[in-house]
C-alpha positions as CSV (number, residue, x, y, z in Angstrom):
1,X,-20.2,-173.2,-55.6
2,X,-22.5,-172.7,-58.3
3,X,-22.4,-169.2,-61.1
4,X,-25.4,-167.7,-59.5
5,X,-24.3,-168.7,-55.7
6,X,-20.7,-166.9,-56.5
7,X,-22.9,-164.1,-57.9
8,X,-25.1,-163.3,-54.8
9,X,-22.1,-164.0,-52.5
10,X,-20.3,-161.4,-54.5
11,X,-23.1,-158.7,-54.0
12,X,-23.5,-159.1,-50.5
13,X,-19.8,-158.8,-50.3
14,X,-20.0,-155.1,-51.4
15,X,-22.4,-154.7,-48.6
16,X,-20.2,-156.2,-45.8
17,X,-22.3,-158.9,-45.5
18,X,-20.9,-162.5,-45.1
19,X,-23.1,-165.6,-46.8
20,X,-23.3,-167.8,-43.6
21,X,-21.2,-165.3,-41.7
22,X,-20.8,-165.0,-37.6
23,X,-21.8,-161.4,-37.4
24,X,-25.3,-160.3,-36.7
25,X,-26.1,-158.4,-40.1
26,X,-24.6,-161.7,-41.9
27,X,-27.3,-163.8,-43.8
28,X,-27.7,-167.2,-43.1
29,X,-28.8,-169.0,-46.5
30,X,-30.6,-172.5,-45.8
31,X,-31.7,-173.0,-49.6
32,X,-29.2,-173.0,-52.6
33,X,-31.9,-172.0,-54.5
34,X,-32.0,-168.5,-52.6
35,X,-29.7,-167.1,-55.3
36,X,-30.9,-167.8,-58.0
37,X,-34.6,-166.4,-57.2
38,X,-33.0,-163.6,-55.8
39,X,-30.7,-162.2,-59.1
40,X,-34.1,-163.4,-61.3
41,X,-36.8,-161.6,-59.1
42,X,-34.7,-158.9,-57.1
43,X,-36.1,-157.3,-54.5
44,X,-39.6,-158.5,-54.1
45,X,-37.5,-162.4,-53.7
46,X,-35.6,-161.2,-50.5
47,X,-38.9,-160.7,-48.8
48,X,-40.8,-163.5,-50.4
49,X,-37.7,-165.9,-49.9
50,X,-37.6,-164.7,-46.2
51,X,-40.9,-165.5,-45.1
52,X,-40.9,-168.9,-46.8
53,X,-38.0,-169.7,-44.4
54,X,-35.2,-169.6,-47.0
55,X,-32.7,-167.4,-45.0
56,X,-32.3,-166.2,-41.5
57,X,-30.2,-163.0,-40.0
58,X,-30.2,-162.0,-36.5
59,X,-30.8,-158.1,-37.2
60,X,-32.5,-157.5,-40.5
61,X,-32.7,-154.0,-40.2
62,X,-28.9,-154.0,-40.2
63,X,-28.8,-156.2,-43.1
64,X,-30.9,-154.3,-45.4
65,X,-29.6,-151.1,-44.5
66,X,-26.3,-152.8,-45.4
67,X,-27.9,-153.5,-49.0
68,X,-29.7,-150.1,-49.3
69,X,-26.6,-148.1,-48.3
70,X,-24.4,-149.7,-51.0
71,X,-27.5,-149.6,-53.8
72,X,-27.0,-153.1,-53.9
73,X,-30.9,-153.5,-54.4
74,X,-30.6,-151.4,-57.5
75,X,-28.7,-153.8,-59.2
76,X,-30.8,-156.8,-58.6
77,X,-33.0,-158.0,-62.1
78,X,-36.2,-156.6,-62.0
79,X,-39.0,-159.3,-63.3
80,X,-41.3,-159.2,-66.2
81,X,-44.0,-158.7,-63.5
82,X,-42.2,-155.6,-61.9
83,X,-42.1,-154.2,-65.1
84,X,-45.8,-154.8,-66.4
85,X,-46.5,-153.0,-63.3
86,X,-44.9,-150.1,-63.8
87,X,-46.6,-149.9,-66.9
88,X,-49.8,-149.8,-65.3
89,X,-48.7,-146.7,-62.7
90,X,-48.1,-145.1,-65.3
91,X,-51.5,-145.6,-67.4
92,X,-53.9,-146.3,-64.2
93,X,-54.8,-144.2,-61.0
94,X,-54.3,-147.1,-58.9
95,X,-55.5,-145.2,-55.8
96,X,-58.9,-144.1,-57.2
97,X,-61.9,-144.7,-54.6
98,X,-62.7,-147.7,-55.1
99,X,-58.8,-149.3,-55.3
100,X,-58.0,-147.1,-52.1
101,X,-61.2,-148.8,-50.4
102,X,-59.4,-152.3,-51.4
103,X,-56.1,-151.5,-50.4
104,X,-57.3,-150.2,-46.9
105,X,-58.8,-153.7,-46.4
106,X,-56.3,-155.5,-47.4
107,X,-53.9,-154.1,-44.6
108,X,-55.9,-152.4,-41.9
109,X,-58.5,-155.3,-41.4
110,X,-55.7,-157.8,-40.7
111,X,-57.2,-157.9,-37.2
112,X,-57.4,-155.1,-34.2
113,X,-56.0,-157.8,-31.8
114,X,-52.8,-157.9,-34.4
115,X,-52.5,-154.0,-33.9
116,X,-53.1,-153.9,-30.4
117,X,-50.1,-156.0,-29.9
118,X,-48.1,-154.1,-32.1
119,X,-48.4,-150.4,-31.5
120,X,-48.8,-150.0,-27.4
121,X,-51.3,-147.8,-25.3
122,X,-52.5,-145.4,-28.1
123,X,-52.6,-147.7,-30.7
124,X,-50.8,-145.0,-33.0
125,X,-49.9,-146.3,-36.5
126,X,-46.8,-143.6,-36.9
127,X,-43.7,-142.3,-36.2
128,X,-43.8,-141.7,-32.2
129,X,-41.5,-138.5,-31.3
130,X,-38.4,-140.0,-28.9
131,X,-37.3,-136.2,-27.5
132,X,-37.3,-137.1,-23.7
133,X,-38.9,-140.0,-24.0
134,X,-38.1,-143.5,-22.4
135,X,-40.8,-146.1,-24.0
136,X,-42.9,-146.1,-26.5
137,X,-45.8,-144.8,-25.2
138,X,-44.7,-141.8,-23.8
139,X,-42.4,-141.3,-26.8
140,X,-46.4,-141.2,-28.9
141,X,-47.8,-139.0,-26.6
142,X,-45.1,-136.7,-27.6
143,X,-45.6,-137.2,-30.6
144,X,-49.3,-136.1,-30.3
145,X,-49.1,-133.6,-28.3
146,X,-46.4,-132.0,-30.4
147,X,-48.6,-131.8,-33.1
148,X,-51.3,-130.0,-31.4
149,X,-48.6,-127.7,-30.3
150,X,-47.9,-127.2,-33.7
151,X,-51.1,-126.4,-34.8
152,X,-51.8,-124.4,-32.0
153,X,-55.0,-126.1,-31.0
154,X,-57.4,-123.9,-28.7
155,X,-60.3,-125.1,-26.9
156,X,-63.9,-124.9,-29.3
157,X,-61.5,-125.3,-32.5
158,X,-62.8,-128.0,-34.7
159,X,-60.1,-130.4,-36.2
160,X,-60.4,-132.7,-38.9
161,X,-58.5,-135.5,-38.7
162,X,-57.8,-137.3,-42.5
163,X,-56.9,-141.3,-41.6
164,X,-57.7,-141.1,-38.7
165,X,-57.0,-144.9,-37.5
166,X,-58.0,-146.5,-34.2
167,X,-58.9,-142.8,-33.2
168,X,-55.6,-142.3,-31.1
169,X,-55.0,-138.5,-31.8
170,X,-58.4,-137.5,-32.5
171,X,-59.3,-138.6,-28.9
172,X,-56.1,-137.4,-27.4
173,X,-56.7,-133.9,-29.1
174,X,-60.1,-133.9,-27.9
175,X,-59.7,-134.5,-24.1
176,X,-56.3,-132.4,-23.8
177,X,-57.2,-129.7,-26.1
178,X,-60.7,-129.7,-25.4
179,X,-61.4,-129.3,-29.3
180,X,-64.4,-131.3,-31.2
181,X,-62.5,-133.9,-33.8
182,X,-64.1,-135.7,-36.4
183,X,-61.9,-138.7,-38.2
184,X,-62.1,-140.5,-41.4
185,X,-61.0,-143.7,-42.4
186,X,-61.8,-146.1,-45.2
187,X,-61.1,-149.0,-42.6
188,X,-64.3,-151.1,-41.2
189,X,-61.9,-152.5,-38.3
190,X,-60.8,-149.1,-37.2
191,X,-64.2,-147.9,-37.3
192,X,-65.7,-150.1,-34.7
193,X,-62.5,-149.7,-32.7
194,X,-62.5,-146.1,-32.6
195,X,-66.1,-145.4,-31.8
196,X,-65.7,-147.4,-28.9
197,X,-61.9,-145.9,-27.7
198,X,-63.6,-142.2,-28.3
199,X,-66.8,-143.2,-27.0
200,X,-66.7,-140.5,-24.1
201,X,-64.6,-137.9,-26.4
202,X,-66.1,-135.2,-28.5
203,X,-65.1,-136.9,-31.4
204,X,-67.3,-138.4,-34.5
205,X,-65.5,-141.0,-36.7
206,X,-66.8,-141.5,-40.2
207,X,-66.2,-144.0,-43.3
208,X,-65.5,-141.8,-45.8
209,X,-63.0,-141.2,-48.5
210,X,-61.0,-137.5,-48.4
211,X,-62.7,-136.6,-51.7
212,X,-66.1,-136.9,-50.5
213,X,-66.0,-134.8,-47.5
214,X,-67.0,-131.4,-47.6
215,X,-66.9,-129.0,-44.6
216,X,-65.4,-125.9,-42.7
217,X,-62.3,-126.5,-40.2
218,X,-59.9,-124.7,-38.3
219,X,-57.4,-127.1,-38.6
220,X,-56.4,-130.1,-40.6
221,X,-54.4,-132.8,-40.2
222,X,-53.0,-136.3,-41.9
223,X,-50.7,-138.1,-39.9
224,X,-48.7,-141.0,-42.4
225,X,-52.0,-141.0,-44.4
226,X,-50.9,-139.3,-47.6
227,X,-48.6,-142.2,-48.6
228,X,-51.9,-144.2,-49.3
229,X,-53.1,-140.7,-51.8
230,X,-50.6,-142.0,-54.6
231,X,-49.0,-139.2,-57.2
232,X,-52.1,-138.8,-59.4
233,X,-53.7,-137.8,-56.9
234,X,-51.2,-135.3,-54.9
235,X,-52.6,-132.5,-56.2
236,X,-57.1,-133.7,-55.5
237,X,-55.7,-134.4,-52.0
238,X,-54.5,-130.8,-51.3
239,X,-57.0,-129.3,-52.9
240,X,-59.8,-131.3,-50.6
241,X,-57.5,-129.8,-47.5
242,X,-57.6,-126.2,-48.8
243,X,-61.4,-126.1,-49.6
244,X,-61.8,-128.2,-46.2
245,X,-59.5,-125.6,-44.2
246,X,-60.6,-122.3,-43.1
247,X,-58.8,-119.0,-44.5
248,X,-56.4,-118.9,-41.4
249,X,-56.5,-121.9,-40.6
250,X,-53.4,-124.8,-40.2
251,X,-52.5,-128.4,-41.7
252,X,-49.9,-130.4,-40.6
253,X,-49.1,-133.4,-42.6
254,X,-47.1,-135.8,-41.1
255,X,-45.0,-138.0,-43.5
256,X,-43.2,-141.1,-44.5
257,X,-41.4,-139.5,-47.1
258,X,-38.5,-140.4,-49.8
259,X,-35.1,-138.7,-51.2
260,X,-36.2,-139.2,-54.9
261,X,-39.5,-138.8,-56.4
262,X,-41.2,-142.4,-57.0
263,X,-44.7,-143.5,-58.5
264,X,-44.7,-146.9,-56.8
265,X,-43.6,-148.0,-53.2
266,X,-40.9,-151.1,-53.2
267,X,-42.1,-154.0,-55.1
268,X,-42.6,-156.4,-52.0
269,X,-44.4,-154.2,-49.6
270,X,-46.8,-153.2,-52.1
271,X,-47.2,-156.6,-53.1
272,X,-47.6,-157.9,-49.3
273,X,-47.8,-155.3,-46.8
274,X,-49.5,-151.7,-48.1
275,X,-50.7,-151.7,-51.4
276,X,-50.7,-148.9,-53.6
277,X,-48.8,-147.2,-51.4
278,X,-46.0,-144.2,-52.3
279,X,-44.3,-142.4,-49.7
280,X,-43.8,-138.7,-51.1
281,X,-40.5,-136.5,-52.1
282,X,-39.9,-133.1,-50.8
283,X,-40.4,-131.7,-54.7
284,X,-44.2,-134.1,-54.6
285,X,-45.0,-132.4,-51.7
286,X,-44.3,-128.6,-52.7
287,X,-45.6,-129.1,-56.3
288,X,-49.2,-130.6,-54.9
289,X,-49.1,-127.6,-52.9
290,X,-48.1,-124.9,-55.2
291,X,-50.3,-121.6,-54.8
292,X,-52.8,-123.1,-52.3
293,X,-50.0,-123.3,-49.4
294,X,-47.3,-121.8,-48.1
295,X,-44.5,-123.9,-45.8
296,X,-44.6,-122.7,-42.1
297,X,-42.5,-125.4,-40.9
298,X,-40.4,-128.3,-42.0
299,X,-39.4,-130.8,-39.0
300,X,-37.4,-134.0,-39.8
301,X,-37.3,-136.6,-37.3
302,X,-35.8,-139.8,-39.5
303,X,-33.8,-141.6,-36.7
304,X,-37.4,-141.5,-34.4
305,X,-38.6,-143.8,-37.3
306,X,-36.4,-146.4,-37.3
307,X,-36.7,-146.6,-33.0
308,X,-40.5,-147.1,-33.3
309,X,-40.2,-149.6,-35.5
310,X,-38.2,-151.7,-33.9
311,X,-40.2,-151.1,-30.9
312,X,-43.0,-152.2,-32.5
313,X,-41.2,-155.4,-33.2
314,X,-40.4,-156.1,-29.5
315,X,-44.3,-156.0,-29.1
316,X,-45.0,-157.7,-31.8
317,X,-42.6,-161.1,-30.6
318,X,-43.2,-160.7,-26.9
319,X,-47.0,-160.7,-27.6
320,X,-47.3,-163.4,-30.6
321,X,-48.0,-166.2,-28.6
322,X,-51.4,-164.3,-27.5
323,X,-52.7,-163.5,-30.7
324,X,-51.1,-166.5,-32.8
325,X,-54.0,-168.6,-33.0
326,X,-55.3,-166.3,-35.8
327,X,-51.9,-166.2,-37.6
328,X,-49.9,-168.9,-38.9
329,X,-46.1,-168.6,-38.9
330,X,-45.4,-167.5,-42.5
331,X,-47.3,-164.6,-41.6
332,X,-45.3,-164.0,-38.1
333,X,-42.0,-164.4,-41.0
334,X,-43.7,-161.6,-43.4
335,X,-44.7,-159.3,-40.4
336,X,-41.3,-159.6,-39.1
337,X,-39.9,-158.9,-42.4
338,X,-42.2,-155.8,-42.6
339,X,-41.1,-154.5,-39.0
340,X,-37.4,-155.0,-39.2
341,X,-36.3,-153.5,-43.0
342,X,-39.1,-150.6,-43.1
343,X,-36.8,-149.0,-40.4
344,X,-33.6,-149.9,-42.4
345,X,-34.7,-147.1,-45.1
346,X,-34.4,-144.7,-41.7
347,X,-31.1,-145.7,-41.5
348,X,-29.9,-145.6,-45.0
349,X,-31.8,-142.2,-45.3
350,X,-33.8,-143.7,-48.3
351,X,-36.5,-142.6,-46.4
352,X,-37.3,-139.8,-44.1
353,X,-40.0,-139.1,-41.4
354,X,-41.1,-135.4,-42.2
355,X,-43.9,-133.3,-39.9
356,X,-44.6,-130.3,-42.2
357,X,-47.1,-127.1,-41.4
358,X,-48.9,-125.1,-43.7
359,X,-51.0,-122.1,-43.8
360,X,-53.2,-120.9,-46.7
361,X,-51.4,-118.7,-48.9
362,X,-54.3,-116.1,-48.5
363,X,-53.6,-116.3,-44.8
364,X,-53.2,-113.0,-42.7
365,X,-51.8,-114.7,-39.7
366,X,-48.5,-114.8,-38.3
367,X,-47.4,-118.4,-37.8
368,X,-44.3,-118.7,-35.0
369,X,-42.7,-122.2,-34.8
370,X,-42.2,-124.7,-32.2
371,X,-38.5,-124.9,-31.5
């Protein structure tokens, strides 16, 4: 066994993972070579090594939460690459209109029939809320109709709705709540599909970017949109929700969310999956809302993450061989990839699913939580 082979073996050993071992979390290495991309190009080479077919594991999720929980991925070598881009978040706003027009593309326009066979009836792109729930569809139509709960929707109320996606809440807002919705999103694909699915709803969805839309609302929300804002622009993005938000009005931001303040996402999903990406810290959040906000409600449901995930997987396998004719199979390896360690940072509590509520500090209403 070679330096670098003892090396990797070594690291996952701290992990209680087994090279070649019998136990589902253990990796199965089918290229020598593995280790030595992996301890030159750290974490980004897991994924990329992965979908090139260069290892195996039966559960990934528990693998990488094996690897998050003991920091293992923290000690990896970061490349020259890494590091040049870290350099450039720190000089460029790499989610500036035009890049957050790009970035959108690149992931949301993979294909609605990819999504469709992903995500399930409401063709939600977020955390779904499990609280008496037995599939995944009734576990998002909790999760919807918690939120309008929380921002005590009333019939006549307009909403605005900030990436929106396939229009899932914005119509199921509409018909339950009976409130008029309109929906932005930067995404072509979830244009066309959402005008169709809210056809017969009193919704309008529009192509445009947060920054460029001005009106008068009664409520606000952004359901796992703000991770695509990025931390230049924390501050713009609340301020468009305060001037957009009626004096006693209500905006719930629902989150992906991290323990420690970041200014780029992990190197290989922003390479590959959602770029330009950052998932926010509690201290991000709080500071971009200083003075225009107050905190009405703070609701963590983490563990709710890493269950529609993997739910989404089970869709996404038992419906790949309708919708594989317009993917080849290093891309069914890196969607995999994608779907099985995103909900291994639930796990390891590296990340966090947050729903918070705010009011307008220059509110005079009385907000009482749902409990």
């Amino acid at each position: 066994m070679s330096y670098l082979e003892l090396k990797g073996t070594e690291l996952f050993r701290k992990a209680d993972i087994r090279v070649n071992g019998s136990r589902p979390w253990d990796i199965q290495v089918h290229n020598k070579k593995f280790f030595s991309r992996l301890l030159k190009d750290g974490s980004i080479a897991l994924g990329e090594s992965y979908v090139d077919g260069w290892w195996d594991c039966k559960q990934i999720d528990q693998f990488v939460y094996r690897l998050l929980k003991n920091n293992i991925l923290s000690k990896l070598h970061m490349s020259f690459i890494n590091k040049a881009y870290n350099l450039r978040v720190k000089l460029l706003n790499l989610q500036s209109k035009k890049k957050a027009k790009k970035n959108v593309s690149f992931h949301y326009n993979l294909g609605n029939d990819l999504f469709e066979a992903t995500l399930g009836k409401y063709m939600s792109y977020s955390c779904a809320y499990w609280k008496n729930a037995k599939n995944l569809d009734q576990a998002q139509k909790n999760k919807m109709d918690l939120i309008c709960k929380k921002l005590k929707l009333k019939k006549g109320m307009n909403v605005l709705d900030i990436g929106c996606g396939w229009g899932g809440f914005a119509k199921f807002a509409a018909d339950k709540y009976r409130v008029k919705v309109v929906g932005l999103t930067l995404s072509q694909d979830q244009y066309l599909y959402a005008l169709t699915y809210c056809r017969d709803s009193n919704v309008e969805i529009r192509v445009e970017d947060y920054r460029d839309h001005k009106g008068q609302y009664d409520r606000v929300v952004c359901i796992e949109m703000m991770e695509h804002v990025g931390p230049k622009n924390h501050r713009d993005f609340m301020e468009c929700v305060h001037n957009n938000l009626k004096k006693d009005g209500l905006f719930l931001l629902q989150s992906i969310s991290t323990s420690v303040s970041a200014k780029r996402n992990d190197p290989w999903i922003d390479k590959y999956i959602f770029p330009g990406t950052v998932p926010l810290s509690a201290k991000q959040i709080t500071t971009a809302s200083e003075g225009l906000f107050y905190i009405a409600d703070w609701h963590d449901f983490t563990e709710d993450y890493h269950k529609t995930m993997l739910e989404w997987h089970k869709n996404f396998k038992k419906n790949w061989k309708d919708i594989n004719q317009n993917y080849d199979e290093q891309f069914y390896r890196l969607w995999e990839f994608y779907l099985l360690c995103c909900p291994a940072t639930a796990l390891a509590k590296t990340y966090h699913l947050w729903q918070v509520v705010f009011a307008r500090t220059d509110s005079d209403k009385q907000y009482t939580r749902i409990t």
